[in-house]
C-alpha positions in Angstrom: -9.0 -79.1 -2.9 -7.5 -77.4 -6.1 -4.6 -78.4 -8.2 -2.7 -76.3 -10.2 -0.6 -76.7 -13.2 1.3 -75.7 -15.8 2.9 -77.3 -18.9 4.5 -75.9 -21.6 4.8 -75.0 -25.7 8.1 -76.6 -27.2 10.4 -75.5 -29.4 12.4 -78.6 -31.5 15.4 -77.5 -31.6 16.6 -80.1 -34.7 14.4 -83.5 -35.6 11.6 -82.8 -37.7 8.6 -85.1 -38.8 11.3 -88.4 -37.6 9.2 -89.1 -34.1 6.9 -90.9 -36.0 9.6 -93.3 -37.8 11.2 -94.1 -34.7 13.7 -91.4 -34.7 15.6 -89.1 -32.4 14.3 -85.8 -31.8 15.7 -82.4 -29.5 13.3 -80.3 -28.1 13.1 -77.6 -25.5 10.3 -76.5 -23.1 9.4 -73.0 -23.8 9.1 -70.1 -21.2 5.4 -69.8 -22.9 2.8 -72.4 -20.9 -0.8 -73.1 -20.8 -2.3 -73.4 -16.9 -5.1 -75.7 -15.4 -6.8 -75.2 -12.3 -8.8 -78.1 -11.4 -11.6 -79.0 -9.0 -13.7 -81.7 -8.4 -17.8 -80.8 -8.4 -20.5 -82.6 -8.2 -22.0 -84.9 -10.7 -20.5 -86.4 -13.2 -20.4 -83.0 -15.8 -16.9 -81.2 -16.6 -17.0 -77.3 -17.0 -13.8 -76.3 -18.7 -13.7 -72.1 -19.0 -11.1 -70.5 -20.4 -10.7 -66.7 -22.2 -14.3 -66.2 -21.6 -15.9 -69.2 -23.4 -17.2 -72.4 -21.6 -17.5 -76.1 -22.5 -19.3 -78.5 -20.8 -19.3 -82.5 -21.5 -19.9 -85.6 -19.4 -16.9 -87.6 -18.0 -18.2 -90.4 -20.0 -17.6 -88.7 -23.4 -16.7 -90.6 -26.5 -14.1 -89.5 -29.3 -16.5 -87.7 -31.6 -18.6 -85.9 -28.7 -16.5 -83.0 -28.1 -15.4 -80.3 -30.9 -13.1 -77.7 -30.7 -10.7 -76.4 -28.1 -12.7 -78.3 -25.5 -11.7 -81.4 -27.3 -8.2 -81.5 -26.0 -9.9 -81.4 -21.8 -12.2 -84.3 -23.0 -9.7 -86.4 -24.7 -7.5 -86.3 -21.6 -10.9 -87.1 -19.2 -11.0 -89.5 -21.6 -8.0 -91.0 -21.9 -7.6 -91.3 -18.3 -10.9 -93.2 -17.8 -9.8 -95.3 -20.4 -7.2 -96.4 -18.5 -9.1 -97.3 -15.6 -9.3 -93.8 -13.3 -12.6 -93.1 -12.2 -13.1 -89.4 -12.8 -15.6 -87.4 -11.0 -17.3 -84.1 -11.8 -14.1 -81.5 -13.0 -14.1 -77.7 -12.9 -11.3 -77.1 -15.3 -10.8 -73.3 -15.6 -7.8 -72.6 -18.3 -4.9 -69.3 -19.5 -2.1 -69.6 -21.8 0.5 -67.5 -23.5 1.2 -70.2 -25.9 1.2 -68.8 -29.2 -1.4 -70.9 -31.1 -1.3 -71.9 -34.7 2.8 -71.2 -34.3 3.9 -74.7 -34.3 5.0 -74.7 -30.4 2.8 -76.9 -29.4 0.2 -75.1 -27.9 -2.6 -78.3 -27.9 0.2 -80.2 -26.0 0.7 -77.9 -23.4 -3.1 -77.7 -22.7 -3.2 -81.4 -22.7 -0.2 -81.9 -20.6 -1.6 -79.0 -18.1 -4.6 -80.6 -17.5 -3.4 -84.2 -17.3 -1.2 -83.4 -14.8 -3.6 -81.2 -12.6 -5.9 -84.0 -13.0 -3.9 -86.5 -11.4 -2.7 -84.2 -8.6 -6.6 -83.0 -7.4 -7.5 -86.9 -8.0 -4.0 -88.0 -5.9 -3.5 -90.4 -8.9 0.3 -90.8 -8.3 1.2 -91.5 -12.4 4.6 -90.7 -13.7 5.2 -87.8 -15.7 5.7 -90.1 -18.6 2.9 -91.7 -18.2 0.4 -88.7 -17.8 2.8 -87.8 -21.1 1.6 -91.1 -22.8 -2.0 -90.5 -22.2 -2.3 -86.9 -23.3 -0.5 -88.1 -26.4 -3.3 -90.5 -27.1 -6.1 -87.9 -26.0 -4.9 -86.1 -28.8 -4.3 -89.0 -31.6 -7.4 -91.1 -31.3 -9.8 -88.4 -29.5 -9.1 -85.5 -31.1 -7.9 -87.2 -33.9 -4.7 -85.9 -34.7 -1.4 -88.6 -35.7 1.8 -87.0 -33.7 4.4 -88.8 -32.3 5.6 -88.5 -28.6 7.8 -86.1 -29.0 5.4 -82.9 -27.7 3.7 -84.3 -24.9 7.3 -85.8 -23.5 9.1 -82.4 -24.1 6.4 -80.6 -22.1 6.3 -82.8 -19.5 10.1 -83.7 -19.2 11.7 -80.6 -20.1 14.3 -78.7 -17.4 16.0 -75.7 -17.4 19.2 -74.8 -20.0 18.7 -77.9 -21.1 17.4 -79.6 -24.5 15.4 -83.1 -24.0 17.1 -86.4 -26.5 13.8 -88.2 -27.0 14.2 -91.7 -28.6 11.2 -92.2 -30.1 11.3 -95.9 -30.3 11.7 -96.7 -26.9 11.0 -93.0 -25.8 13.7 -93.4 -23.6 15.3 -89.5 -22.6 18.3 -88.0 -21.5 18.7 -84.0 -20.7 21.2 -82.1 -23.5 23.1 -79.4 -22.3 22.3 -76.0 -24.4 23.2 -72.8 -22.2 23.3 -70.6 -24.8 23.5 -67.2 -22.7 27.1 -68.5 -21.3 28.0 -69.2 -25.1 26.9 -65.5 -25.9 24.2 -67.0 -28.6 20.5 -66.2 -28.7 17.8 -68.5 -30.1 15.4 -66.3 -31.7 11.7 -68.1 -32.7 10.4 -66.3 -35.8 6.3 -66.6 -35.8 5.6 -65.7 -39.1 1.9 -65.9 -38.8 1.4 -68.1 -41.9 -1.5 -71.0 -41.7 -2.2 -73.6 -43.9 -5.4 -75.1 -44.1 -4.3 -78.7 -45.2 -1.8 -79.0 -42.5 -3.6 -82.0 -41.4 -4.5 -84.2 -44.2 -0.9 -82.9 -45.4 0.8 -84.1 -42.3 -0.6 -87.0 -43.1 0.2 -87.8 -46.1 3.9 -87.3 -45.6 3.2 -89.9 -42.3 1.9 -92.6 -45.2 4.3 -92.3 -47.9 7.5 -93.3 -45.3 5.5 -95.9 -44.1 5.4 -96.8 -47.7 8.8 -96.2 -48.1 10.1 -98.3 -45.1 7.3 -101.0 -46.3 9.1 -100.9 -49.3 12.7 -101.1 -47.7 10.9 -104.2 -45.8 11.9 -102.5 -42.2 9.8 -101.5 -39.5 10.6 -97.5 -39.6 13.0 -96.0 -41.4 14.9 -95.6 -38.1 17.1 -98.7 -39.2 17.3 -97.6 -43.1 20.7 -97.0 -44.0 21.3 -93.6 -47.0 22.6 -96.6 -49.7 19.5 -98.1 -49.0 17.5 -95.3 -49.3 18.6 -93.8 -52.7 17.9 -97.6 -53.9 13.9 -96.8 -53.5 12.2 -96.6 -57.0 9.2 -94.2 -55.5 10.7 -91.4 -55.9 8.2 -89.3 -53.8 9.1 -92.2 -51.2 13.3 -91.6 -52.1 13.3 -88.0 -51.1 11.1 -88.5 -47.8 13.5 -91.3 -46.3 16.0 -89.7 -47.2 15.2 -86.5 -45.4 14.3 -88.7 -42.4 17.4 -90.8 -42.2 19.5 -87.6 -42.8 18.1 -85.8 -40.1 18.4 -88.4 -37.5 21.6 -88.2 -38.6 21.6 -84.2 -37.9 20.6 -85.4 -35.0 22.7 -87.6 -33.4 25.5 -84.6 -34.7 24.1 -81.9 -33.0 23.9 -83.7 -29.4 27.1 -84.6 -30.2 28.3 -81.1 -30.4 26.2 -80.0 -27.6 27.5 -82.4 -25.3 31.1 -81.3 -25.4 29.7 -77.3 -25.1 30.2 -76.4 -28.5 26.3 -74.6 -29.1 27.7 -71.9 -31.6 28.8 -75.6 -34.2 25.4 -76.7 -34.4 24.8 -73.8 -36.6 25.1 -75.6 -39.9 23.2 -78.6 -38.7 19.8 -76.4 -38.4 20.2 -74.7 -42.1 20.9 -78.5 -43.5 17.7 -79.2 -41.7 15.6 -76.4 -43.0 17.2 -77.5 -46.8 15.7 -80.9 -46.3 12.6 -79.9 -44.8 11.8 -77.6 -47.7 13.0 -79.5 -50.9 13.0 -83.2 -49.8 9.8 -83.2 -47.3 8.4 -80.2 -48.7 6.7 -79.0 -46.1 7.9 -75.4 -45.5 6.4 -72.2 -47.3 7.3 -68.7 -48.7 6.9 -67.1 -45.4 9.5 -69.7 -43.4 11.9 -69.7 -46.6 11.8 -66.0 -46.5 13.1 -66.0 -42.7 15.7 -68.2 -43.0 17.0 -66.6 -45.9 16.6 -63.0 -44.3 18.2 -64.3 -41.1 21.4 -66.1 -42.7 22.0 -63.4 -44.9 22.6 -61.0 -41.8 24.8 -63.5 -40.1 22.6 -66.2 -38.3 25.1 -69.0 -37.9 22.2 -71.5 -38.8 18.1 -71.2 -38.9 15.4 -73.8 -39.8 11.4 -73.9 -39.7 10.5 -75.9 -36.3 7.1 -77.7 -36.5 4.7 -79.9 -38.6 5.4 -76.9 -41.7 3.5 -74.5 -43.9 3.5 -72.4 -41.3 3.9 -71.5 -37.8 7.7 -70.7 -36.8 11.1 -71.1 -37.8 14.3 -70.6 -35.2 17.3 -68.9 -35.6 20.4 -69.5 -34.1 22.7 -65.9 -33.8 25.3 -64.5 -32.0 24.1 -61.5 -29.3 25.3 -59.1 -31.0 23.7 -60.0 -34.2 20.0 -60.0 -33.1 19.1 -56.5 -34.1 20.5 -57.0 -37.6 18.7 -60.5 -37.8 15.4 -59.0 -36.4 15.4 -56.1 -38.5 16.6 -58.1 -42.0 13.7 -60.5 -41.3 10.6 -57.4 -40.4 12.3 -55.6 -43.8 11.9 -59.0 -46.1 8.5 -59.2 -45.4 7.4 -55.5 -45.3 9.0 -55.8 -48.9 6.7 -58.5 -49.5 3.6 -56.6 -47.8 3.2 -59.0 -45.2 2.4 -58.4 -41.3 5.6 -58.3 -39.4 6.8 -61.4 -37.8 6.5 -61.8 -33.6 10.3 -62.6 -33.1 11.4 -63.2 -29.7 14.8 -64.3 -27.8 13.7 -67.6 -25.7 16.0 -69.8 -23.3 15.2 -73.5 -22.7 12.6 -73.7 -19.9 11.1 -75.6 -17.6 8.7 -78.7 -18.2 5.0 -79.6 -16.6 4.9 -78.0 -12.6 3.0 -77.4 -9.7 1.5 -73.9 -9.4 0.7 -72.8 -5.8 -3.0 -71.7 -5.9 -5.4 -70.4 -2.8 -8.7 -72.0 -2.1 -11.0 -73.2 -5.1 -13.2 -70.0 -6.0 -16.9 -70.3 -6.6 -18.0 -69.7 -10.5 -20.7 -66.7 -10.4 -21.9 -68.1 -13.7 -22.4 -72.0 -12.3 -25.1 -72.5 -9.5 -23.8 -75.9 -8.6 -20.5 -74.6 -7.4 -22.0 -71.4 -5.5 
């Protein structure tokens, strides 16, 4: 038997760096999705192949074992044995079109793909929220990396011309209308190609200080912190943090709002207040996103914000159809000014999450005498 899957990048469409403080967040599945083929095989070794390279590690790996790519496969082996699955030998062979380094999610999707393929070859039965809470924790305590739900949830949840309202305290979720073709809008995803090499130890450093800040509020999350509250914190490195994260639950709550009565083309504003926080509150964006927002507004965008952890990766604009040309070409001329690459800008529609992809009989791997 073989099983088949793929899962998803995300875009978030508004609710930036609030899953972790118990927030509300909005994203979309991408068209863009990372695929897993998965076989059983003999022993008790995965092979995981994928563009030409191959990893190998024992189903009984520990966090630590596994660098690398390959450390997204093992964490969800992991993960799943953890919870009491007896996993047998896996062939794991692996494509994607998930930008990476863009701030879609790309390790989600591979962690969701496989997860899911997993518990289809192994006949498993699990929910897609729960093969969504264990690739989440493959990725926070075996890769190492502290996100909230919202990724794995969005990839695995997510359904067609529709947005997904995650509660990230009781990760409850309820499909958001956003048909933007009927509205005559586009959604335009700006990669700008920038990196930053601290994103991590940035990342969490922002996670810490409104930990602090709610600490200091003496509330569990800044979830139930109120703005009066808020501007009453003496930190002020604490101050401007909460306040970005109670203003853009806020955002929000306004933009699903707005989406629910089939207004898409009011939410406009709601993303540029977003991006405004993001960058001078929660400073986390860069010259490169600030520089295609600006482009983009300037040529008529109705709204555009970065989307992802920051200092880097991709921000979204939000533009009538008409206006994508002048928006495209505002943003590639900004940057040629500024001598850097040209950005990958591309019109995307809200997809579909994690599903089954029909597949023939398991192949033999030439380069792995056990299988032949």
């Amino acid at each position: 038997m073989t099983a088949r899957w793929a899962a998803p990048g995300r875009v978030n469409l508004i609710g930036e760096h609030v899953d972790y403080q118990d927030g509300l967040v909005l994203p979309f599945a991408l068209p863009f999705a990372t695929t897993a083929t998965v076989t059983r095989r003999p022993g008790s070794e995965v092979v995981v192949t994928s563009r030409g390279e191959a990893a190998r590690f024992d189903v009984d790996s520990e966090p630590g074992d596994v660098e690398g790519w390959a450390a997204y496969v093992a964490g969800v082996v992991w993960a799943m044995r953890d919870a009491g699955v007896s996993i047998p030998g896996l062939q794991v062979e692996v494509t994607s079109d998930v930008p990476v380094g863009a701030g879609l999610s790309s390790s989600a999707a591979l962690e969701c793909a496989v997860a899911a393929a997993v518990d289809d070859e192994l006949d498993l039965g699990m929910t897609p929220q729960r093969l969504a809470a264990l690739a989440r924790r493959a990725e926070n305590t075996y890769v190492g990396a502290p996100t909230g739900a919202m990724d794995q949830l969005a990839s695995m949840l997510s359904t067609p011309g529709h947005a997904l309202l995650i509660d990230c305290r009781d990760l409850s979720t309820r499909a958001i209308p956003l048909d933007l073709a009927s509205a005559g809008l586009r959604l335009l995803v700006v990669d700008t190609h920038a990196t930053h090499a601290l994103l991590g130890s940035e990342y969490a450093d922002r996670r810490r200080t409104c930990e602090g800040a709610a600490a200091a509020l003496g509330l569990p999350s800044l979830r139930d912190a109120t703005a009066a509250q808020v501007a009453g914190i003496a930190d002020a490195g604490q101050r401007r943090r909460a306040q970005h994260v109670v203003s853009e639950i806020a955002r929000v709550r306004e933009v699903t709002s707005i989406l629910d009565v089939g207004r898409p083309a009011g939410i406009g504003a709601f993303l540029t207040a977003s991006h405004e926080s993001l960058r001078d509150d929660f400073e986390v964006s860069c010259e490169e996103l600030d520089v295609a927002v600006e482009a983009a507004l300037s040529a008529g965008a109705l709204g555009a914000r970065m989307t992802g952890g920051g200092f880097g990766g991709s921000a979204i604009v939000l533009v009538r159809a008409e206006g994508v040309v002048a928006v495209t070409d505002r943003v590639q001329t900004s940057y040629a000014r500024r001598g850097w690459d040209p950005a990958d800008i591309v019109a995307l529609q809200p997809s579909q999450g994690a599903h089954r992809v029909s597949c023939r009989a398991p192949r033999p791997q030439v380069d792995d005498p056990a299988l032949i």
